[in-house]
N, C-alpha and C positions, 0 to 999 in steps of 0.2 A: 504493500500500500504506500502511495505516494505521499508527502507531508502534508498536502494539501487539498486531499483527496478526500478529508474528512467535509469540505466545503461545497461538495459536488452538488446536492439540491438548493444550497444558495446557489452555487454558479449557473444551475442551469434558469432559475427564477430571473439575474441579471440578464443573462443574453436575448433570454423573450423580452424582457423591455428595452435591448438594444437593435433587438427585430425590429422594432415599432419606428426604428427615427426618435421617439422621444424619451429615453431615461430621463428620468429626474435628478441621478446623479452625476450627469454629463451636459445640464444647460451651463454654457457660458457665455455671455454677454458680450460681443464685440465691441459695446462701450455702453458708459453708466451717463446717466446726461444731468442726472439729479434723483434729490430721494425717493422719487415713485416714475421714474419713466430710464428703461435701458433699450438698447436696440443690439437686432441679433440679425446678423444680415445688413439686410435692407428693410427690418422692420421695425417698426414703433412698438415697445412695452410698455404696459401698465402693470406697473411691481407693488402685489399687496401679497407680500410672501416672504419681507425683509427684516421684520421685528425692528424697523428704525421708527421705532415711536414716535420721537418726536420731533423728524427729519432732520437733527443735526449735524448728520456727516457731510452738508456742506454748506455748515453755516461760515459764515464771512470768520467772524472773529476766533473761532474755532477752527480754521485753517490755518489762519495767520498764528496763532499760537504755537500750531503745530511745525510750521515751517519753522520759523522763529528759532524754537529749541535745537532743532536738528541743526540747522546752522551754523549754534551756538556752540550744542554738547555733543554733535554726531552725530549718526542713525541707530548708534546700537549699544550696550553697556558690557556687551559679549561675557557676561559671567551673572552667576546671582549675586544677590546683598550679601552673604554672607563671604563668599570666598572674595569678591572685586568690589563689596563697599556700597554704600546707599548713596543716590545723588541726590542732594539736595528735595529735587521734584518729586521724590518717593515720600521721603516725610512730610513735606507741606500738602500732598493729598492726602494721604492717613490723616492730616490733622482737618483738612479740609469736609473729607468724609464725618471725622467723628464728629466737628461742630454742628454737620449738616442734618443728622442723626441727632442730637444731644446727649453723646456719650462719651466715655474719658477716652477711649482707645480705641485706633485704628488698625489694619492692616489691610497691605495689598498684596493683590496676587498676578500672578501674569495672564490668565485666565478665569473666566468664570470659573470653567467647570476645574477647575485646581482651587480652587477658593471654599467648592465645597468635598473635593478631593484632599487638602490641606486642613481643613479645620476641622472633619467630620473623624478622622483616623487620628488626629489628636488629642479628641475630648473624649473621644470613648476608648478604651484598650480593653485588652484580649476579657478581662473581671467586670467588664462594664455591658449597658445594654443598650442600644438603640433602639427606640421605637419610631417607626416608618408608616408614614400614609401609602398603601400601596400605590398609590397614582406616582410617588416621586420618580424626580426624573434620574437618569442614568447618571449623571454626574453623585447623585448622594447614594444609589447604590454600592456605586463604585468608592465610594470615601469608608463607607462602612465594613466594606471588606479588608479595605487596606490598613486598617487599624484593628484588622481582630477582633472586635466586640461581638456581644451576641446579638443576632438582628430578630427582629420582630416585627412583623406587617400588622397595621390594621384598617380596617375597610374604609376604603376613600369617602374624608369627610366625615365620620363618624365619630363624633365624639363619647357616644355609649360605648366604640368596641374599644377605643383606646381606654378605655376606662375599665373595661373588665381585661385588656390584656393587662393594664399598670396590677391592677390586683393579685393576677395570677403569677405577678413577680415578685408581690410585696415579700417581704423577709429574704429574697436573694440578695448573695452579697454584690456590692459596685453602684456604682452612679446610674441611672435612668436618667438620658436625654431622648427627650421626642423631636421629631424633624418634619416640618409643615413645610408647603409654599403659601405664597400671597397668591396668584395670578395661576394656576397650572396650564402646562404651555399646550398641553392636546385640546383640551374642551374650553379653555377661557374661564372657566369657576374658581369662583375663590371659596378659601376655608373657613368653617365658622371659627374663626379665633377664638370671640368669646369662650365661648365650651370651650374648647381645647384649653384655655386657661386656667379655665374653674379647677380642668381634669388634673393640670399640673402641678396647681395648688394642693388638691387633696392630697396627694401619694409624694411630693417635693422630690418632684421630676423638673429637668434642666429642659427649656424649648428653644431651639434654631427656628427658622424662620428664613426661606429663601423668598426673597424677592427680588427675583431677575426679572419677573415681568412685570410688577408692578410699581418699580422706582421711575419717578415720572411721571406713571400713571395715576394712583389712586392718592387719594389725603390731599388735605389741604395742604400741604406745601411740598405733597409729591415723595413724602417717604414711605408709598406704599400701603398696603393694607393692614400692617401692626399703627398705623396711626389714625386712619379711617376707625378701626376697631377701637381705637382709645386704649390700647393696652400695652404700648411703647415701655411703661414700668414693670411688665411681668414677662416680656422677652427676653432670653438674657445674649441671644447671638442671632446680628442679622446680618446674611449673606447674601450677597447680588453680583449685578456682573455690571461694567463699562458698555457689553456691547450689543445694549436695548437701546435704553434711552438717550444714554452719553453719544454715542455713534461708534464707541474706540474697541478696545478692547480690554480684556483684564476682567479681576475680580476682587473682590473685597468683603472683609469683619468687622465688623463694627461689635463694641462691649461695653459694657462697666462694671466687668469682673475683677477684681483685683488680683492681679499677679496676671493679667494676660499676655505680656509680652512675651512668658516664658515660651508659647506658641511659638514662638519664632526660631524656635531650638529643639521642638518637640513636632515639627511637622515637617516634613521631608518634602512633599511635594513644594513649601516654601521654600527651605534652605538648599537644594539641590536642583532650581530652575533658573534659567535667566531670569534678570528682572526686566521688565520693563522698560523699554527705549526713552531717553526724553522727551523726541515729538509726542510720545504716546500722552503720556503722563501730564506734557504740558496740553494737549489736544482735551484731555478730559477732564481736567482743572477746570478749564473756560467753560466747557459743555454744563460741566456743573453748577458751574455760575449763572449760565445761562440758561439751566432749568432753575433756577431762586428766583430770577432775577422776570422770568417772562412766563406767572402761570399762566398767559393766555395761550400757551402751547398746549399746554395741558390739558386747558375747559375745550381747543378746538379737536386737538383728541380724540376724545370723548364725545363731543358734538356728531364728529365723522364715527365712530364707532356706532353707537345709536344708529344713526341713519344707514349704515351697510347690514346692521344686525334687524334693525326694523323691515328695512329691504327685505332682503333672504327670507325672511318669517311671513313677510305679507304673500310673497312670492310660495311658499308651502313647502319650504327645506324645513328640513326637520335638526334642530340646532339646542346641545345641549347646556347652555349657559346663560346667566346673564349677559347683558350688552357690556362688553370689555372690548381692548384694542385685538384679541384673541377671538376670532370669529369662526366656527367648527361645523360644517355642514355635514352631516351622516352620511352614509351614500350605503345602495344594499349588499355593497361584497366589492374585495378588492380590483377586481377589472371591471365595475363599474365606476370606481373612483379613480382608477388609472385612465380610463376611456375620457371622463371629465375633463380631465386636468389638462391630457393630452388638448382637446379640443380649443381647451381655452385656453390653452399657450398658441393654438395653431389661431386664434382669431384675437390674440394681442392681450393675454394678460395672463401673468407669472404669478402663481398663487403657490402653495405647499398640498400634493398629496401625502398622507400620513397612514401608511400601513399596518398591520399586525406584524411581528410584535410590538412594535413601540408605539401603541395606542391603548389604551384602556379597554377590554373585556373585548379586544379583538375587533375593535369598529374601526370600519376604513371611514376615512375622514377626510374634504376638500377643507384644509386649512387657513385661512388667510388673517392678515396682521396689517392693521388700519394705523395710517402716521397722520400726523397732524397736519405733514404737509401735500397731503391727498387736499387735493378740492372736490368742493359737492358735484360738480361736473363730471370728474372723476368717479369719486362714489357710485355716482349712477351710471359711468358707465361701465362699472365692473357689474355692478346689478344688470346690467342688460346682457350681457354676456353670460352670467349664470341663466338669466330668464329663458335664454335662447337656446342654451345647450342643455337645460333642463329640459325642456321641450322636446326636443329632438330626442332625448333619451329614453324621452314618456317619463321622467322623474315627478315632474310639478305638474299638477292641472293645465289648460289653457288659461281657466281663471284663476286670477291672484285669490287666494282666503287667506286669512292669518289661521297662524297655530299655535299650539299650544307645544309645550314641553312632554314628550311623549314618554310611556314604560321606559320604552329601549335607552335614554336619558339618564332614566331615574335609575334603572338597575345600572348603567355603566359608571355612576354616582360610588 
């Protein structure tokens, strides 16, 4: 048997969607023109597939920023913090992060998904237990494994089942941290926080908190749904990424644990990656300035999220979330949603198919992710596009009805 032989039903799944002209893992863009329109060919795109909330990968000053440092400090820092040293830009974002957050301690990471690959194998070892919303995304799977602890699933959003697994632990020795998100990136739902708090309080269990998708988005000053929920004082760790709303990349810890820095000696995935380049760091400085500085990116958002998610619902997709920048249309089985997606790349708009496994209870999903800097023009004419390829499917009626949130929803829940 060959080394890679073990891969042979994924291989043969890739090559049928290389039959097709369209993988989804081989769109590339002959050029970007801005945050919702690329061209491929000789074609005009409409990109609601990019998670650039709140279109500032090419805002003015946010460029300039970035240019700026490279100029200054180089393109690259070519070692991590710990072997080649922090630049300057590294700690004045940690400190930037923590004030933006109100909490004593920052850290950054060179990635999202290392931020919760870094902090999640840190805080729990081999004696300790994680408890996991089964919907989390791969990035806290994979943290959890890498630190050894004991893992434990409970039923996405549930606050009863986390509540009877914390029980079914009580009297085991080690720490109990539970690991939520704000925003989940397949269906667009958020977590009931509240409950999950109450849960934590009882049993005096540790809560994370990812919000990568909804830093910028939710709360009034955009830190997300621990702040919408009001419960910013009973999180003790929130993780996100640079490369939603900021436009960049990277990831970051936010605390007010005492003795947190010692994380910086005790996580591998930080002390053993490059860090971060200065354009980067200086690029996401400003961004974050300029999510403080302009919530009308935020209210338009959200404005445009509404009207794409009220869209698709009047139109009779069947859609399992509230109206978030995270918009998730069911589809009846995977080469229905592949048939989609293909279609409406072929008639000018790049959106996310989302397959089994990496979707919740196995639903194929057209996913798409609404920026601020979509105009309602725009908007509707992604909704015409779906309306049309709906049709042609037999998916949707001829007639628009609204809908309701259906079983298949509430069990993928």
């Amino acid at each position: 048997m060959a080394l890679l032989d073990k891969y042979a039903p994924l291989l043969v799944q890739y090559e049928s969607l290389e039959a097709t002209g369209y993988n989804p893992f081989n769109v590339a863009f002959d050029d970007v023109v801005s945050p919702t329109e690329a061209v491929i060919g000789d074609r005009r795109i409409l990109l609601l597939g990019t998670n650039n909330y709140l279109g500032l990968t090419y805002d003015p000053a946010v460029i300039a920023a970035s240019v700026g440092a490279a100029q200054e400090l180089g393109v690259g820092t070519t070692g991590s913090r710990l072997a080649n040293g922090s630049y300057g830009g590294h700690r004045q974002l940690e400190r930037a992060l923590a004030d933006f957050y109100g909490r004593k301690h920052g850290m950054v990471f060179s990635t999202g998904y290392q931020a919760n690959l870094g902090i999640l194998s840190a805080l729990a070892g081999k004696d300790d237990h994680l408890i996991l919303d089964a919907d989390s995304h791969a990035s806290i799977y994979d943290g959890s494994r890498l630190g050894h602890a004991q893992v434990t699933r409970f039923r996405h959003n549930d606050p009863d089942d986390l509540d009877n697994r914390l029980r079914r632990l009580a009297g085991t020795a080690g720490d109990k941290v539970i690991v939520v998100e704000g925003i989940y990136s397949m269906l667009g739902d958020t977590a009931p926080l509240r409950e999950f708090v109450e849960v934590k309080r009882k049993w005096g269990a540790y809560l994370v908190v990812d919000e990568a998708h909804s830093l910028g988005v939710l709360g009034e000053n955009g830190r997300g749904l621990v702040e919408t929920a009001g419960v910013e004082a009973d999180v003790d760790f929130v993780v996100g990424t640079f490369s939603k709303s900021l436009g960049g990349v990277g990831g970051f810890c936010v605390s007010d644990m005492d003795g947190f820095d010692i994380l910086r000696v005790a996580s591998r995935p930080y002390m053993f990656t490059a860090s971060l380049p200065p354009s980067v760091i200086a690029g996401v400085m400003e961004a974050l300035r300029q999510l403080r500085a302009r919530p009308a990116l935020r209210h338009q958002l959200l404005d445009n999220a509404r009207r794409f998610h009220a869209g698709l619902a009047d139109l009779g997709f069947t859609l399992c979330s509230e109206a978030n920048p995270v918009v998730s249309a069911v589809m009846p089985d995977p080469k229905t949603a592949f048939t989609f997606w293909s279609r409406l790349l072929e008639g000018g708009l790049y959106t996310n198919v989302s397959l089994p496994p990496a979707t919740p209870k196995g639903l194929a999903l057209l996913r798409s992710s609404v920026s601020a800097a979509h105009t309602p023009a725009q908007i509707d004419q992604a909704l015409s596009l779906f309306a049309e390829t709906g049709r042609a499917l037999g998916l949707i009626p001829a007639a628009s009805g609204s809908t309701v949130v259906p079983d298949l929803c509430v069990a993928a829940q």
